[in-house]
C-alpha positions as CSV (number, residue, x, y, z in Angstrom):
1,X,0.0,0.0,0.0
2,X,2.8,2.3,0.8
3,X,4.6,1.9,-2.3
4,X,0.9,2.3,-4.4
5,X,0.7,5.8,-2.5
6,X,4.5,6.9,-3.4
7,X,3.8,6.3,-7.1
8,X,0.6,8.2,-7.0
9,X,2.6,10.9,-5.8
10,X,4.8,10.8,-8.3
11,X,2.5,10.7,-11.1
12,X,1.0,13.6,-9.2
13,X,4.3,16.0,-9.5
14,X,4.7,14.5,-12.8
15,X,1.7,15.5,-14.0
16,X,2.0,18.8,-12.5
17,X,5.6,20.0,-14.0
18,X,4.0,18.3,-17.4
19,X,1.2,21.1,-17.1
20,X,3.7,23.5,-16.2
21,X,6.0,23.4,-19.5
22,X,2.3,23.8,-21.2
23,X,1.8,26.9,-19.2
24,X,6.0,27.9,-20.2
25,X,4.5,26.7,-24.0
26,X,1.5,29.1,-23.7
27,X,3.1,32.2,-22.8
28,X,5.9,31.7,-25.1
29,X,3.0,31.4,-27.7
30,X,1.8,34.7,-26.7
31,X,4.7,36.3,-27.1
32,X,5.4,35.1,-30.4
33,X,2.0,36.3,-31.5
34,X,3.0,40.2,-29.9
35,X,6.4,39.4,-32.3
36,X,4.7,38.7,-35.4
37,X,2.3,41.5,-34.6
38,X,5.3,43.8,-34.1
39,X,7.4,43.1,-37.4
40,X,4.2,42.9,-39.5
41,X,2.3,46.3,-38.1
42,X,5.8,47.5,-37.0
43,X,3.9,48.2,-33.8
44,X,6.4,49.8,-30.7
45,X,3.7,48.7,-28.2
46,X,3.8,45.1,-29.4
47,X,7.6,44.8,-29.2
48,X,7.4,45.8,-25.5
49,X,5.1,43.5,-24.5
50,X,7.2,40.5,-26.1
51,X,10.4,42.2,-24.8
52,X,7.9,42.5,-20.7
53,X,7.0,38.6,-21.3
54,X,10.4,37.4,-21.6
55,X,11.4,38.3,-17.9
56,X,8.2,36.0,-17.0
57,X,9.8,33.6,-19.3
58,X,12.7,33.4,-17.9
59,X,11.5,33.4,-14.3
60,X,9.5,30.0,-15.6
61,X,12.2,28.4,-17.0
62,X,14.4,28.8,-13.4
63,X,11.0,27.7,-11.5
64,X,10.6,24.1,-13.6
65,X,14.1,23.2,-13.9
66,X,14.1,23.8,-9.5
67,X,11.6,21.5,-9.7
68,X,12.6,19.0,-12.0
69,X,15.8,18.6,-9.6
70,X,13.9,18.1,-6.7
71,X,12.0,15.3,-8.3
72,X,15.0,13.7,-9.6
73,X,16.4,13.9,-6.1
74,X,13.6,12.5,-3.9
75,X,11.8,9.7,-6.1
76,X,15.1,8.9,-7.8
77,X,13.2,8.1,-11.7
78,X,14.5,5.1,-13.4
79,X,13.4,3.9,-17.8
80,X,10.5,6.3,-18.8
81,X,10.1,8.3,-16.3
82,X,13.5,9.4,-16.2
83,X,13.4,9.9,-20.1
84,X,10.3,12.0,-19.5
85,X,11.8,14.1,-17.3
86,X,14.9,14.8,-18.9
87,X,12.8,15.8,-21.6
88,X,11.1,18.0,-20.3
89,X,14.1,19.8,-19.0
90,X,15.4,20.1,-22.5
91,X,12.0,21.4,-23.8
92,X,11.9,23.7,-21.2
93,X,15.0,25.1,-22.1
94,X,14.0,24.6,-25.8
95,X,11.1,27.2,-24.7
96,X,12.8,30.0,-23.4
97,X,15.0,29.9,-26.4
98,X,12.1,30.7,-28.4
99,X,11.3,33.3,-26.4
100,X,14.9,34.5,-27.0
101,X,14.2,34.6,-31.0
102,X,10.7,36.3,-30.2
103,X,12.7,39.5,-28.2
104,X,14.9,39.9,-30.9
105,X,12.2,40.2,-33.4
106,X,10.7,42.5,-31.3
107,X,14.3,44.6,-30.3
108,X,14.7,44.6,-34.1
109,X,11.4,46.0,-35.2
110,X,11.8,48.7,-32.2
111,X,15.5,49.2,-33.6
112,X,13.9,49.8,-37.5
113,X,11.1,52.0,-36.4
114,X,13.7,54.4,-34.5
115,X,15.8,54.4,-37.8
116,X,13.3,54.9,-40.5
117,X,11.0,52.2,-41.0
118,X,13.6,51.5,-44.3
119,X,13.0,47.8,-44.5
120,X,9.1,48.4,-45.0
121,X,10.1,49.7,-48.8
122,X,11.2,45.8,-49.5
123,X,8.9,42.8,-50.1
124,X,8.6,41.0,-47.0
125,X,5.6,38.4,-47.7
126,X,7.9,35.3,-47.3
127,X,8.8,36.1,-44.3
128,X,5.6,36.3,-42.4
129,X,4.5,33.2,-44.3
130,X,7.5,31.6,-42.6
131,X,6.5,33.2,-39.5
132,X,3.4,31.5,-39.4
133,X,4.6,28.6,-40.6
134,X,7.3,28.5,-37.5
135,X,4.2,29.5,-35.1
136,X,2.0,26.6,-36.1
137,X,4.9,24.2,-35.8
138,X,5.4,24.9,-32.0
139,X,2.1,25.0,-31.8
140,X,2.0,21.4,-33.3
141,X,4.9,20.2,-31.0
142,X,3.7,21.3,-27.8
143,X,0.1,19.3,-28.5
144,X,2.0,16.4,-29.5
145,X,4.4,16.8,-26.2
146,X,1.5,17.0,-24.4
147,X,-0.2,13.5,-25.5
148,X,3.2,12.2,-26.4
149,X,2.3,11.2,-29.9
150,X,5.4,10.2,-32.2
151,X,3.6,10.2,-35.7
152,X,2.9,14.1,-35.0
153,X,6.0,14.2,-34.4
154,X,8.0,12.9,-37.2
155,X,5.2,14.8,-39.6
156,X,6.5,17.7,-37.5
157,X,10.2,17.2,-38.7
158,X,9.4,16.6,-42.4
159,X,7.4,20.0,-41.9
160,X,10.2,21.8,-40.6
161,X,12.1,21.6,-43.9
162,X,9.6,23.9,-45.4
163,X,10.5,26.4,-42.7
164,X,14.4,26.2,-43.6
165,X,13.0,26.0,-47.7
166,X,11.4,29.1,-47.2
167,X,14.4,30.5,-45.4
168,X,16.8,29.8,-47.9
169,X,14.8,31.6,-50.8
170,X,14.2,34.6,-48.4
171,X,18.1,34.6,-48.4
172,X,18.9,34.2,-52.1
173,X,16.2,37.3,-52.9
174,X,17.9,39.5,-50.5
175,X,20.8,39.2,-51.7
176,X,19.5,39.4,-55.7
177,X,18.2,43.5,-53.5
178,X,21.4,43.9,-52.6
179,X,23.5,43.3,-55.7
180,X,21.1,45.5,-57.6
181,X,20.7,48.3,-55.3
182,X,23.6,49.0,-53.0
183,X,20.8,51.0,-51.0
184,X,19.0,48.4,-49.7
185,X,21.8,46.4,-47.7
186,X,21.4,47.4,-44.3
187,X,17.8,46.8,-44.4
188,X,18.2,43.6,-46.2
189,X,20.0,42.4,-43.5
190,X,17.7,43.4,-40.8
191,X,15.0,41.4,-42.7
192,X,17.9,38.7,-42.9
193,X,18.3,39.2,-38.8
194,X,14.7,38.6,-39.0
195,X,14.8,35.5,-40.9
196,X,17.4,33.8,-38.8
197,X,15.4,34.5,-35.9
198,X,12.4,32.6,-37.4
199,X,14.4,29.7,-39.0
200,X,15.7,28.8,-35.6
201,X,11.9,28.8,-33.9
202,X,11.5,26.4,-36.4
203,X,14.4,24.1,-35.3
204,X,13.6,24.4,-31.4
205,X,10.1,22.9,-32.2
206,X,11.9,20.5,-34.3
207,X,14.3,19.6,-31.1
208,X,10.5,19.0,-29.3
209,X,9.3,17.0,-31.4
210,X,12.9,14.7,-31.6
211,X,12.4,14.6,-27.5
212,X,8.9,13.1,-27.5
213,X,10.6,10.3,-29.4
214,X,13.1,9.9,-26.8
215,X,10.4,9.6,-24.1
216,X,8.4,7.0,-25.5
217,X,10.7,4.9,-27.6
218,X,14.2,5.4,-25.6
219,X,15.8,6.4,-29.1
220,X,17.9,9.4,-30.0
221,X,17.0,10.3,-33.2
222,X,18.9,14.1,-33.2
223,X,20.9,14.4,-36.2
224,X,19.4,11.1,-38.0
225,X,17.8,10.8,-41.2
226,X,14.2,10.7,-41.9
227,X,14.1,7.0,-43.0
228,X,16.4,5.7,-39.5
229,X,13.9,8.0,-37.1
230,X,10.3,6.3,-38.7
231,X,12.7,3.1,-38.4
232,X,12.5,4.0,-34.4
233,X,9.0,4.1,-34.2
234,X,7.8,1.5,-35.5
């Protein structure tokens, strides 16, 4: 009976730090959205309130980790449960990361609306088609975190390669801006800041999805092809 009641407890706290990286997943949502809002409306008041969110963020990120250590100390995980948690450390920290990308979208609009607004004169379609794109993936990974679901994950890292596809031709026109007007370098490569800075929200979903793999089949599929990670879960 004793032993019955210590795992209840643990599935308790497990549950509860589980529900706590979806709370770290839904602010960092929000302040993606204020991001996306900023660059596309080149709004000063949405740039602050991503720029406001990150120190909640941050305090989050500090809060789950104290608490994954505590767990790891007192029940002492072992297989799956360990797997879970270490996964949820590196999502965690996967998270604030994104959150990272979203304040420098936001610093950077604020930095082109205190210059001249320049980089508004230059198409910038692609990018927020990437930008939703990279929004809907984390969306995507955080449901599929949260019901631990491998097949959304894998379709997750076919999908970022359209992300990385998209950022690559947002590249190669800049540059074709560049060559052909000298004028319109420095804000090419704000947009190109930009770019970077939505490419890599991309791979940190990506890293998510790679994680809930981890947890359920005990394989580490980073840096694998696509045909050796479906291998995994089958």
């Amino acid at each position: 009976m004793p032993d019955k009641h210590l795992s209840t407890q643990f599935d308790s706290e497990l549950n509860g730090v589980s529900s706590r990286v979806m709370e770290l997943g839904g602010l960092v949502e929000s302040q993606l959205r204020f991001a996306m809002h900023a660059l596309e409306q080149f709004s000063q008041e949405s740039a602050q309130k991503v720029v406001e969110i990150e120190i909640q963020v941050n305090a989050m990120e500090v809060d789950i980790d104290r608490e994954l250590s505590s767990i790891i100390a007192r029940r002492q995980p072992t297989a799956r449960d360990l797997r879970l948690l270490m996964a949820i450390s590196k999502t965690t920290a996967n998270l604030e990361r994104v959150g990272d990308e979203a304040a420098k979208i936001a610093r950077m609009v604020q930095s082109i609306i205190e210059k001249s607004g320049s980089v508004r004169a230059l198409p910038s379609s692609e990018l927020r088609m990437a930008s939703d794109l990279a929004a809907g993936l984390l969306r995507k990974a955080l449901d599929a975190f949260a019901r631990l679901d491998t097949a959304a994950a894998v379709s997750i890292l076919k999908e970022d390669d359209q992300i990385d596809a998209e950022f690559d031709g947002f590249v190669r026109k800049l540059i074709t801006y560049m060559m052909e007007d000298p004028r319109t370098i420095s804000a090419s490569l704000d947009l190109l800041f930009l770019a970077k800075a939505i490419e890599r929200i991309g791979d940190h979903a990506k890293n998510i999805a790679e994680f809930i793999i981890y947890v359920v089949k005990g394989a580490d599929v980073r840096h694998s092809s696509m045909e050796a990670i479906e291998s995994a879960i089958k």
